[in-house]
GULOGU-799024 format. One record per residue (C-alpha): x, y, z; residue in three letters. Coordinates in Angstrom, 3 decimals. Layout:
% residues N
((X Y Z) "ALA") ...
***
This chain:
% residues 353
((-71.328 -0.908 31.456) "UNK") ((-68.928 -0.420 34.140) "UNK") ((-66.627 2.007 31.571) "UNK") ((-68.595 5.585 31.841) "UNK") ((-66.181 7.176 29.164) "UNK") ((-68.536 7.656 26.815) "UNK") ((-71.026 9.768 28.823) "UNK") ((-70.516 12.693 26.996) "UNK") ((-69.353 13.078 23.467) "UNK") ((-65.627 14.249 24.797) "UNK") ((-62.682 12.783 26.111) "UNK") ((-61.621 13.078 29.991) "UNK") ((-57.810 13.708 31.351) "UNK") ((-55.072 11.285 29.418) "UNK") ((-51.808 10.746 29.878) "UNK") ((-50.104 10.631 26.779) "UNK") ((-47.712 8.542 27.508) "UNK") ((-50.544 5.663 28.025) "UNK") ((-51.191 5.799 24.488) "UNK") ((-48.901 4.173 21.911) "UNK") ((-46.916 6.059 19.753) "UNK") ((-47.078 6.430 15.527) "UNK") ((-45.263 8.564 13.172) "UNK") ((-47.566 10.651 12.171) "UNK") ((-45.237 13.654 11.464) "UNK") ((-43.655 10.914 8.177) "UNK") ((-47.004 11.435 6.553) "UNK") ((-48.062 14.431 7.726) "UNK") ((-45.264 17.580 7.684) "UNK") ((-46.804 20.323 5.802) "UNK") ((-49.664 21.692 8.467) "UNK") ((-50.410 23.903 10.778) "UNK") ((-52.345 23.698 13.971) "UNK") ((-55.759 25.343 14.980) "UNK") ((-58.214 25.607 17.670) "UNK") ((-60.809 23.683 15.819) "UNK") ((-61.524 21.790 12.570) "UNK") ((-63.645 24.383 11.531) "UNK") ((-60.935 27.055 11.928) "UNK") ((-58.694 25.383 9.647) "UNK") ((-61.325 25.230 7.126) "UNK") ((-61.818 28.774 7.431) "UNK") ((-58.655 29.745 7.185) "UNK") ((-57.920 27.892 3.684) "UNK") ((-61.298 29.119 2.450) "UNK") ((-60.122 32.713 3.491) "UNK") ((-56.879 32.190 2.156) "UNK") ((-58.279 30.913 -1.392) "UNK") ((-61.082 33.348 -1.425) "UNK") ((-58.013 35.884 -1.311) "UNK") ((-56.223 34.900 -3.970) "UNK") ((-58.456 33.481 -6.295) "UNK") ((-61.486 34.086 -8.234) "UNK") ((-63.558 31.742 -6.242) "UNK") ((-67.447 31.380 -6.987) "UNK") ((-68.712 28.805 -5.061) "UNK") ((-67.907 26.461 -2.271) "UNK") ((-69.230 23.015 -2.312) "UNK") ((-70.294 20.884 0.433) "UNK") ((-71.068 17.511 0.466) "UNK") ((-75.201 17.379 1.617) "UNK") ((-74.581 14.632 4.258) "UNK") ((-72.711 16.331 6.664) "UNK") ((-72.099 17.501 10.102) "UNK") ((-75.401 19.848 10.211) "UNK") ((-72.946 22.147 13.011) "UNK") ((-70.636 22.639 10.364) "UNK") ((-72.240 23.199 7.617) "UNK") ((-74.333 25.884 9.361) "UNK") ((-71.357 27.471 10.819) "UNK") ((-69.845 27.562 6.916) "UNK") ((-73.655 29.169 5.948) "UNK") ((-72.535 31.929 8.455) "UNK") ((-69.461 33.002 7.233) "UNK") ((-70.352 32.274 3.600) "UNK") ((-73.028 33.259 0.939) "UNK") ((-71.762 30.803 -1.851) "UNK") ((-72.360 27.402 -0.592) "UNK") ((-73.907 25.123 -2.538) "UNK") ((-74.158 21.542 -2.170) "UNK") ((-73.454 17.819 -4.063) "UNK") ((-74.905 14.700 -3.181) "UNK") ((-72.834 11.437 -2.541) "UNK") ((-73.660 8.579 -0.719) "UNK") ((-71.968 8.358 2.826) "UNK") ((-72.019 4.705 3.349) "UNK") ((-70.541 3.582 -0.092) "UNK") ((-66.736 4.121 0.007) "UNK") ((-66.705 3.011 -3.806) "UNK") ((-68.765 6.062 -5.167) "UNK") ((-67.519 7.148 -8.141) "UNK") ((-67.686 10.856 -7.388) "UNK") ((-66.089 13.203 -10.039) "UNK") ((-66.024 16.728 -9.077) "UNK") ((-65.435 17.948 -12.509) "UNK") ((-69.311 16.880 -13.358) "UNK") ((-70.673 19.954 -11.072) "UNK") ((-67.493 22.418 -10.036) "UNK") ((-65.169 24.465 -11.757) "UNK") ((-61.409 25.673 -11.644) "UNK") ((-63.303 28.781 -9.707) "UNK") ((-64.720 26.507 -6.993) "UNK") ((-63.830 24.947 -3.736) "UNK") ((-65.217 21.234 -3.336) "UNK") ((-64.992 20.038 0.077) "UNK") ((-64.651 16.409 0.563) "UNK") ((-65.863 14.402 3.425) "UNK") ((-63.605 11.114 4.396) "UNK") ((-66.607 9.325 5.572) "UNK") ((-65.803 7.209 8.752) "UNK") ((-62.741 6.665 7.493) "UNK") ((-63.558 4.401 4.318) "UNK") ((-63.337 7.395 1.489) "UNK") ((-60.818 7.609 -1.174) "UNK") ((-61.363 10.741 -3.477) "UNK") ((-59.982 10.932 -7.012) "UNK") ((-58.439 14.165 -7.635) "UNK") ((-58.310 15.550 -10.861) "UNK") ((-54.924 16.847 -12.141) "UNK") ((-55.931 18.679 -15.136) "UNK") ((-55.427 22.666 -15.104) "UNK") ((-59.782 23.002 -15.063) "UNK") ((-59.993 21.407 -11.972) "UNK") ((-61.946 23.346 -8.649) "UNK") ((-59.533 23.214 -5.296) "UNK") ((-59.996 19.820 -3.128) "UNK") ((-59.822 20.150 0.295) "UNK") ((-60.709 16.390 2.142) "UNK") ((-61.758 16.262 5.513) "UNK") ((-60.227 13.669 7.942) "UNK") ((-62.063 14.528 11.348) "UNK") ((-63.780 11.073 11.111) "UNK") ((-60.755 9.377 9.498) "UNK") ((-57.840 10.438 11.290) "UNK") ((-54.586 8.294 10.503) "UNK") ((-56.928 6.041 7.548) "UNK") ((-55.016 5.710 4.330) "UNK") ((-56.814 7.983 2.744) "UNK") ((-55.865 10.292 5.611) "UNK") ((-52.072 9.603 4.942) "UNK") ((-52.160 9.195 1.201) "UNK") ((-54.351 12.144 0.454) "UNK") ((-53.426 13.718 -2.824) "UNK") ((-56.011 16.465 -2.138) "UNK") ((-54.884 20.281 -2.565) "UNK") ((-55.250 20.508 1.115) "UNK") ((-56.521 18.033 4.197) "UNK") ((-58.079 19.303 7.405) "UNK") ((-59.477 17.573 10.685) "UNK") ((-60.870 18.290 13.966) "UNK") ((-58.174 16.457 16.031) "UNK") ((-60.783 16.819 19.060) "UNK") ((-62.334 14.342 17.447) "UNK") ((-59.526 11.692 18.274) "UNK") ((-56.853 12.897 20.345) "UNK") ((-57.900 13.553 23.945) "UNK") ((-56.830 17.624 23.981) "UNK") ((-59.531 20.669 25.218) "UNK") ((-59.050 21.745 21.196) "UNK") ((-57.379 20.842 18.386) "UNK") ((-57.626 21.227 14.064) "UNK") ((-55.379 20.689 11.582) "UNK") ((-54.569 21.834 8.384) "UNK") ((-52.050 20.464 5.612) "UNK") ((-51.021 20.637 2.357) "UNK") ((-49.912 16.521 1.298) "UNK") ((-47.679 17.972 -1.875) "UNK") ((-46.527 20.628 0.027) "UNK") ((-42.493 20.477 0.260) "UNK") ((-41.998 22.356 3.306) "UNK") ((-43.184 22.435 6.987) "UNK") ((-45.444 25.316 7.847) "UNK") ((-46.083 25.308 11.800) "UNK") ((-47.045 28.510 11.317) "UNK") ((-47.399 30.274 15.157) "UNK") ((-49.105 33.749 13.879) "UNK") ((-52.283 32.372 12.213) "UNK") ((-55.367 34.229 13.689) "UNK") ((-56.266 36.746 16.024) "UNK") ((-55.428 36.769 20.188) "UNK") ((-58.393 36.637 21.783) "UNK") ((-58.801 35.774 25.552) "UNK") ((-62.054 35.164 25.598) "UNK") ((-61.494 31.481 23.508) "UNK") ((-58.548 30.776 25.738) "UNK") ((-60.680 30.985 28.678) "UNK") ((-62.754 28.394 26.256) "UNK") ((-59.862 25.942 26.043) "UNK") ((-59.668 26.407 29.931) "UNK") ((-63.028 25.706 30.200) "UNK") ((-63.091 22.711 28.369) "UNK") ((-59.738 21.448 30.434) "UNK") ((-61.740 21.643 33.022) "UNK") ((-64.576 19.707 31.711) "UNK") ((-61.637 17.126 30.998) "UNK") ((-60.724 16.409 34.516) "UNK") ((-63.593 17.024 36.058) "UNK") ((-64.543 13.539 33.753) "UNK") ((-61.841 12.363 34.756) "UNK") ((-62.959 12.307 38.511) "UNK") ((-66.127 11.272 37.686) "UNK") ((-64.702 7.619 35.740) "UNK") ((-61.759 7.128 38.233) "UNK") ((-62.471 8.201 41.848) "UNK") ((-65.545 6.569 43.337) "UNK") ((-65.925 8.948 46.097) "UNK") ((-66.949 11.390 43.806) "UNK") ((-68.882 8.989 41.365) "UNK") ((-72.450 10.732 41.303) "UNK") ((-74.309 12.432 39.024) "UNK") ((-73.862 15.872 40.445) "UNK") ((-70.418 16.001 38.611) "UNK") ((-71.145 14.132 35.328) "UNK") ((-73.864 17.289 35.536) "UNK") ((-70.702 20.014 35.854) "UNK") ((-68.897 19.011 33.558) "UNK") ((-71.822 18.107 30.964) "UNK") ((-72.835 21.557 31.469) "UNK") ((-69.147 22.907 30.970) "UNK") ((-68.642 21.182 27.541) "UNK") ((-72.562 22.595 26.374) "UNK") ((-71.049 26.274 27.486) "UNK") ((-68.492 25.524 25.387) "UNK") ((-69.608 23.818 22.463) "UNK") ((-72.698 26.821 22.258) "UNK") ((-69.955 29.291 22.201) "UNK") ((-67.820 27.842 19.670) "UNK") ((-71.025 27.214 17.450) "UNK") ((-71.141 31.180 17.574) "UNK") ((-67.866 32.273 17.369) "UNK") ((-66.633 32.939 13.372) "UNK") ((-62.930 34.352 14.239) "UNK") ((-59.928 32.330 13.715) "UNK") ((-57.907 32.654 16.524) "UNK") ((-53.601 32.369 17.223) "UNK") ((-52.916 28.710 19.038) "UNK") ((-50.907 30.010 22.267) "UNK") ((-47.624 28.193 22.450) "UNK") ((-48.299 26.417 25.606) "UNK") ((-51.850 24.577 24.082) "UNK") ((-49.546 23.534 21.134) "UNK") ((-46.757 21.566 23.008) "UNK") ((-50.068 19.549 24.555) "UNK") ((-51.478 19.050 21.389) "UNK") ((-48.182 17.726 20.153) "UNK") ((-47.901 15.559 22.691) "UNK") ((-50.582 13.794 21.631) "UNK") ((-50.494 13.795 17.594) "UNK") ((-47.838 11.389 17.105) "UNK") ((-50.288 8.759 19.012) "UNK") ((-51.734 5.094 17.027) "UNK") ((-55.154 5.729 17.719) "UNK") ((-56.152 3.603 15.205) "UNK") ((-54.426 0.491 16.906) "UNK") ((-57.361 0.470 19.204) "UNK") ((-60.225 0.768 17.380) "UNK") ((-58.638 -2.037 15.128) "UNK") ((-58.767 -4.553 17.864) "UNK") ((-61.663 -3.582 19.226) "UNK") ((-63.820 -3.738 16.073) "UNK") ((-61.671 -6.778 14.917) "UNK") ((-63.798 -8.399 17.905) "UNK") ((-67.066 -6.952 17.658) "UNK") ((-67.441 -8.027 13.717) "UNK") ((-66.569 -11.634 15.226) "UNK") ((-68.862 -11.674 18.196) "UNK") ((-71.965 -9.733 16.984) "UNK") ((-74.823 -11.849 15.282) "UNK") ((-75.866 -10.748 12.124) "UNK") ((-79.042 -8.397 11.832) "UNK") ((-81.083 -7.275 9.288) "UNK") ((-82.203 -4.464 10.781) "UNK") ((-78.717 -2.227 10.485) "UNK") ((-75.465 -2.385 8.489) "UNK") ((-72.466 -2.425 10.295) "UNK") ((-69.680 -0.324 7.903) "UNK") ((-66.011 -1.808 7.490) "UNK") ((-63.668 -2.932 4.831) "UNK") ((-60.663 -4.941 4.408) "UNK") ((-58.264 -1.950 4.266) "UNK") ((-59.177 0.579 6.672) "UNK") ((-60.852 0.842 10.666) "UNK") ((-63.824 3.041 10.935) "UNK") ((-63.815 6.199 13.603) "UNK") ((-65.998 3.693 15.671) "UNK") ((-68.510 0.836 15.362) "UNK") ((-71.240 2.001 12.940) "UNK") ((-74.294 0.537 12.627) "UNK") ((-76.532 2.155 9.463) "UNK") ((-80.074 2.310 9.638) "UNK") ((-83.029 2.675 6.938) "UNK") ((-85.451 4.718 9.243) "UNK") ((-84.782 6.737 12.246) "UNK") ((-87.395 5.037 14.455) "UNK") ((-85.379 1.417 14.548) "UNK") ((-81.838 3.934 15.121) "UNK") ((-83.402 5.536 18.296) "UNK") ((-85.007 2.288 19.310) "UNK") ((-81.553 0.683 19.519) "UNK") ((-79.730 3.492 21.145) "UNK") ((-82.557 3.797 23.907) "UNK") ((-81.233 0.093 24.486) "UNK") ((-77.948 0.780 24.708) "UNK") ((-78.216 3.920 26.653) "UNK") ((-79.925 1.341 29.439) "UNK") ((-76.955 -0.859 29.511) "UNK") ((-74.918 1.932 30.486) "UNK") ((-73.390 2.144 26.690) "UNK") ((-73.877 5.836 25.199) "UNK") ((-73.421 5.791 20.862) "UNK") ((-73.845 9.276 19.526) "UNK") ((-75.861 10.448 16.232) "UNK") ((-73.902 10.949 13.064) "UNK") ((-75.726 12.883 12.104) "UNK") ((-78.671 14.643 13.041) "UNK") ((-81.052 16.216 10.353) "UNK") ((-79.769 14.651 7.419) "UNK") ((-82.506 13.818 4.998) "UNK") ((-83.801 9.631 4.769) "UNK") ((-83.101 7.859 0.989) "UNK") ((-84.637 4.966 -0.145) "UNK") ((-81.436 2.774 1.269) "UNK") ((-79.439 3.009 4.176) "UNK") ((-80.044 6.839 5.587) "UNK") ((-79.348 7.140 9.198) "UNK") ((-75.486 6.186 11.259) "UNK") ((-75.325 5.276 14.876) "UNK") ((-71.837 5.490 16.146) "UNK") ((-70.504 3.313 19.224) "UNK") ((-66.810 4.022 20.698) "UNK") ((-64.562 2.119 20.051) "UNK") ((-61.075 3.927 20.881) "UNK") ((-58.086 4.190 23.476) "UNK") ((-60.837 4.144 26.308) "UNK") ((-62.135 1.127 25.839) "UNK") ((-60.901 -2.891 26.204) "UNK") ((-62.065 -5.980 24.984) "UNK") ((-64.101 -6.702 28.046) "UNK") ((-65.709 -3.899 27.105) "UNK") ((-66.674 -5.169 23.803) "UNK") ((-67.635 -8.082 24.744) "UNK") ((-70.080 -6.100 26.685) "UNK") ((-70.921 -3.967 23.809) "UNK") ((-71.683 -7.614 21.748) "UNK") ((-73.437 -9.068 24.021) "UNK") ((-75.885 -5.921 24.840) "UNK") ((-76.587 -5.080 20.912) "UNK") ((-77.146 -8.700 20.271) "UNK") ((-80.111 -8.685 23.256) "UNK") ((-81.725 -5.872 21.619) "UNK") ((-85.298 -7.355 19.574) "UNK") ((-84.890 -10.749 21.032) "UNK") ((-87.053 -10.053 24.460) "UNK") 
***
């Protein structure tokens, strides 16, 4: 594929006034800003853990394995519930394993979850995760005691989390969360850097070659190894918050829901994977969902040979007897309809030499 944006799980240089713009700041006006997803949930566990008797923290068991061995770091009292990732009509009710002393994390898979949240006085706090479904309804509509994301995950910024209350009445921006420390601000630079070094690499041909996809794959593993190993939240300067707001009132989702709109039309069916979507909401990408982890890497080898690069979500989570494994093409800002077209036609070769 002639579009190398997805080599590398990470966005290059944007402008952000390329993008088209949403009101995100209607739904979402209680939060505060962080470095990374992970750092806002850290900071609400801390914060809870504070001022409550809190005895366990739950995690759903299909999950980003990073995360949840990042949480195992800082904590002693996670413990885990099972739900099925790939059916957005689970009938999950927390009150069947937690308590009003707990903390159940909940996962908005791909974008497709709704959560029930209990309102009687027994309940455990509900904190949903949006990292995967940034702007879904579920995202917007949460009635969770707090939401969090990894706006890295979406928005093309160095860093970025978010934290935010959905009942909350007032707007807490808050400027003096964390420590200073500027050893992760060299991080953010590093990962800048990374950014337009991509950047080069997709739009000037004169420095098209693999020496410098190789810098700046190497910056963003520096970077991603030292954030997997670095527990502290830390202050958002000033200057790396007026570029992430530049970017969070963006309709990210009004690209993906083109481009799957076409790929649903123009791929053939297969029994070998599931491809996730609904009527009411667009998934983070286009995910095909496998029963064994052979046929998974057997597609993305193909794909990787037509120049298309889908990433893992994710790695290490234990097979079921139904649909076990995710494969996760991009779909976003980056990409057009040619592109998908390309996309179709390339998944549609694969088992039919």
């Amino acid at each position: 594929m002639e579009n190398k944006a997805g080599i590398g799980s990470f966005f290059h240089s944007t402008d952000a006034d390329a993008i088209t713009n949403f009101n995100t700041q209607d739904y979402i006006t209680n939060y505060s800003l962080f470095y990374t997803g992970r750092h806002a949930i850290k900071y609400i566990f801390d914060k809870l853990i504070a001022e409550e008797n809190i005895a366990k923290i739950w995690l759903p068991k299909y999950y980003c394995q990073h995360v949840t061995s990042w949480l195992q770091k800082c904590y002693s009292t996670i413990h885990f519930y099972t739900l099925d990732p790939f059916n957005p009509e689970h009938q999950l009710n927390v009150l069947d394993f937690a308590t009003d002393k707990d903390i159940v994390l909940l996962n908005n898979f791909w974008g497709l979850f709704h959560y029930n949240i209990p309102t009687t006085a027994n309940k455990p706090f509900c904190i949903e995760d949006h990292s995967h479904g940034w702007l879904s309804s579920g995202c917007l509509t949460s009635k969770a005691d707090y939401c969090v994301a990894s706006l890295r995950k979406t928005l093309p910024i160095p860093l970025g989390g978010i934290l935010w209350q959905p009942n909350g009445k007032t707007q807490n921006n808050n400027t003096s969360i964390g420590n200073v420390d500027p050893v992760f601000y060299d991080n953010w630079d590093l990962v800048n850097k990374a950014m337009q070094l991509k950047q080069n690499y997709i739009y000037n041909n004169s420095v098209n070659d693999d020496t410098l996809k190789q810098k700046y794959l190497n910056l963003i593993s520096d970077s991603e190894n030292y954030l997997q190993h670095q527990y502290q939240v830390i202050s958002v300067k000033e200057e790396h918050r007026k570029l992430i707001g530049l970017y969070l009132n963006k309709n990210y989702t009004y690209y993906k829901k083109h481009n799957l709109e076409y790929l649903i039309q123009n791929l053939n069916k297969n029994d070998n994977y599931l491809i996730l979507k609904n009527n009411k909401n667009t998934t983070f990408g286009l995910h095909l969902v496998f029963k064994d982890l052979d046929t998974l890497q057997s597609v993305k080898k193909h794909l990787i040979q037509k120049g298309i690069y889908p990433s893992e979500l994710w790695p290490g989570n234990e097979q079921t007897n139904s649909w076990s494994f995710l494969l996760n093409i991009h779909i976003d800002f980056r990409y057009t309809i040619k592109d998908m077209a390309y996309i179709a036609a390339s998944l549609n070769q694969w088992g039919n030499y």
